[in-house]
TILO-956448 format. One line per 2 residues: number of its first residue (from 0); for each residue x, y, z of C-alpha. Coordinates in pm, whole numbers. Layout:
NUM> X:Y:Z  ...
REM end
This chain:
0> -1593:798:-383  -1472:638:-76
2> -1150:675:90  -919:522:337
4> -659:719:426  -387:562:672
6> -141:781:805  172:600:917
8> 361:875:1124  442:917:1507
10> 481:1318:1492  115:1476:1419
12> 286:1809:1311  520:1654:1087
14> 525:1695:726  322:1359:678
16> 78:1496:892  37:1787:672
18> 19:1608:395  -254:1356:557
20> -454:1666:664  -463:1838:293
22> -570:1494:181  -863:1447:427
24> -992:1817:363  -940:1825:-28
26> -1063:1499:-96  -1363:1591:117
28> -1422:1942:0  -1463:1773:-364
30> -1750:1531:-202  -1530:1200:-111
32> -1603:1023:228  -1279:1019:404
34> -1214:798:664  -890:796:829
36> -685:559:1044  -400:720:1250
38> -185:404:1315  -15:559:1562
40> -262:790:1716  -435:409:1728
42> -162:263:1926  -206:-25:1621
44> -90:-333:1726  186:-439:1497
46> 305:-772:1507  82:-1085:1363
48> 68:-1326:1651  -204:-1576:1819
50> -391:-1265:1949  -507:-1186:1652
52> -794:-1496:1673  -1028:-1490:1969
54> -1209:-1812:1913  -1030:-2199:1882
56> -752:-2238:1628  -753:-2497:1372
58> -410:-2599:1563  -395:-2521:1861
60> -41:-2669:1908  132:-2511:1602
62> 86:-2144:1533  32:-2104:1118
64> -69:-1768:1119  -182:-1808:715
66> -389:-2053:819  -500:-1938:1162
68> -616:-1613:980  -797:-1812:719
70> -1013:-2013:989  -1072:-1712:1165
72> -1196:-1531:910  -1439:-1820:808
74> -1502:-1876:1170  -1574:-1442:1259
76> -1318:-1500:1515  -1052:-1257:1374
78> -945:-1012:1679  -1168:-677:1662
80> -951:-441:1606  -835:-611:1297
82> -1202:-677:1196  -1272:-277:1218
84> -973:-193:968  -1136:-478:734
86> -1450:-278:736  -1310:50:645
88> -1098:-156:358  -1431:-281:223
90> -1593:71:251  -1293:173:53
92> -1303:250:-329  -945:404:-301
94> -667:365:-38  -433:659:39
96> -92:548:184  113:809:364
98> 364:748:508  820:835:562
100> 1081:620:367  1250:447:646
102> 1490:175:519  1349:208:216
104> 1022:28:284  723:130:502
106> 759:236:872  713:-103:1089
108> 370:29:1199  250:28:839
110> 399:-303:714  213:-441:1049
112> -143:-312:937  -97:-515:600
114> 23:-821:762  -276:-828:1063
116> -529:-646:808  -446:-804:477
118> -494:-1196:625  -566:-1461:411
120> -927:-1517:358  -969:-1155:354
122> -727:-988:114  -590:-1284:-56
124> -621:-1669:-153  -528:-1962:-414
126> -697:-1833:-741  -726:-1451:-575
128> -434:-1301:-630  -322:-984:-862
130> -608:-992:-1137  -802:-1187:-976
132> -761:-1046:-567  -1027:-932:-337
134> -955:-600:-376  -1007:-580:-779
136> -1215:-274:-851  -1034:-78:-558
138> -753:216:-638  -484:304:-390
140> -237:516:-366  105:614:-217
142> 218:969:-93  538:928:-6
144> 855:1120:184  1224:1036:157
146> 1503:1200:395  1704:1237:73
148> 1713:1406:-239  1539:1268:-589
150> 1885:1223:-776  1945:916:-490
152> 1642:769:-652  1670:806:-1042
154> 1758:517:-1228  2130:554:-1191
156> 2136:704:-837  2258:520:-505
158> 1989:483:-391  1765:304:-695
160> 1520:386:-868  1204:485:-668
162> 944:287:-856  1185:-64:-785
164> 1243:55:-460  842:93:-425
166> 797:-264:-543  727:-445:-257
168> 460:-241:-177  306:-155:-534
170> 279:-507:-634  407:-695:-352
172> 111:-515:-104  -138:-358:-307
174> -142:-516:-725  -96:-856:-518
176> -468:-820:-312  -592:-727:-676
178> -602:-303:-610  -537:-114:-967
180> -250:132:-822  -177:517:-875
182> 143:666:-944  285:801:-615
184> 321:1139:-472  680:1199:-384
186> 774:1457:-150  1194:1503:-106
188> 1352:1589:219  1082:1790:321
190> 1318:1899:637  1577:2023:440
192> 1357:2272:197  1222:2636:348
194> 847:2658:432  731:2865:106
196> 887:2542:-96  645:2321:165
198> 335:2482:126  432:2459:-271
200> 411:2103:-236  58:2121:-12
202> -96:2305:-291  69:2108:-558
204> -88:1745:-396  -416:1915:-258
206> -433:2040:-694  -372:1690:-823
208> -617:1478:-565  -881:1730:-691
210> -840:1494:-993  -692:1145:-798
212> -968:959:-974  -823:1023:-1360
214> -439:987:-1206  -242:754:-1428
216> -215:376:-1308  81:221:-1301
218> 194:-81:-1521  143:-468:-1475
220> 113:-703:-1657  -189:-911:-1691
222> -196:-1301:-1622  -239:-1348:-2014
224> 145:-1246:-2047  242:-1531:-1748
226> 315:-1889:-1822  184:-2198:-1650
228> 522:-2158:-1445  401:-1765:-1362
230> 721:-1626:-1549  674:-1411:-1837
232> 619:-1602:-2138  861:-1568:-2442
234> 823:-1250:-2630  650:-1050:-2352
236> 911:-783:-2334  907:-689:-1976
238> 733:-347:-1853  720:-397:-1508
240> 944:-239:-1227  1160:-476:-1117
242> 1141:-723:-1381  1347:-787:-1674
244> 1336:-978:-2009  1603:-1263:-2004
246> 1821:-1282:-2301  1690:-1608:-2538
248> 1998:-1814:-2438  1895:-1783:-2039
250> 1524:-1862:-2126
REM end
């Protein structure tokens, strides 16, 4: 298998980085191809803007980026640096996600590879979306780290529950583009625990990506279960995070 590990982290000795590095060397040690993009070793670029297409826009007076990115990538005139991250997507048959809970969503660095890597044309259109997206037949993963504990993030913590809070990037980011997605790898205040408790977690994620391929998938449901109006038709009983069956009156 192929895999595309982005690392989403500005301290190389962090715990992330750890993490990142027993994921490069067990995947490969069990015969994956690992490629790995450092966003910020990469200085990436972050922000979607009219440097991100090198050849004449579509409208050159009015910057759409949706549909700037979709006439570059029919024209090959999407910026090169973005083209290169395409590649390794495409090489891809899982995507590894690492990456620090900051404001509960993705560091800014991350969110900006999706929205210059993911363009439209590329990772989604009309009619390729969720079942149907580019990426169907790709896995991808999250391992994740959160500055506090797991009771903030059970059901009934402040916090909310960590699969809702995950959302926008389970189906939001990766179901949307059409990848099947893992169950995440959640690592808890990782500065607040000793080292032996660390390196219990190393050997605990470097264990279960020895069998990443046979890791559960989480939940979606299929178009078949979506009206014309893309709402869940009447007697689906939702299973999704972050949805929820409507009571027959509010139907």
């Amino acid at each position: 298998m192929k895999v595309l590990l982005v690392l989403a982290h500005p301290e190389p000795k962090s715990f992330n980085g750890a993490l990142a590095l027993v994921a490069e060397e067990t995947l490969r040690q069990v015969g994956h191809e690992v490629e790995v993009s450092d966003l910020y070793a990469m200085k990436w670029k972050a922000v979607a803007d009219d440097a991100d297409f090198t050849g004449p826009r579509e409208d050159a007076d009015y910057l759409r980026i949706d549909r700037e990115q979709t006439f570059a990538h029919d024209s090959g005139t999407t910026a090169a640096d973005v083209v290169a991250e395409q590649d390794k997507v495409r090489r891809a048959d899982l995507l590894l996600l690492q990456y620090p809970m900051w404001w509960f969503g993705p560091p800014a660095i991350l969110k900006g590879w999706f929205d210059r890597v993911f363009t439209r044309g590329f990772g989604y259109m009309p009619g390729h979306k969720y079942d149907t997206g580019f990426m169907r037949g790709k896995i991808a993963m999250i391992s994740l780290t959160t500055g506090t504990s797991g009771d903030t993030y059970a059901p009934d913590g402040i916090d909310g529950a960590l699969l809702d809070v995950l959302w926008p990037v389970h189906n939001g980011l990766l179901r949307y583009t059409g990848f099947e997605v893992l169950t995440p790898f959640i690592t808890h205040m990782p500065g607040k625990i000793g080292a032996n408790d660390r390196q219990s977690i190393l050997d605990q994620y470097a264990h279960e990506l020895r069998e990443v391929d046979s890791r559960c998938r989480l939940f979606f449901h299929l178009r078949e279960d979506y009206g014309p109006n893309e709402r869940l038709l009447p007697g689906v009983t939702a299973r999704s995070g972050f949805q929820h069956s409507l009571h027959p009156s509010a139907v």
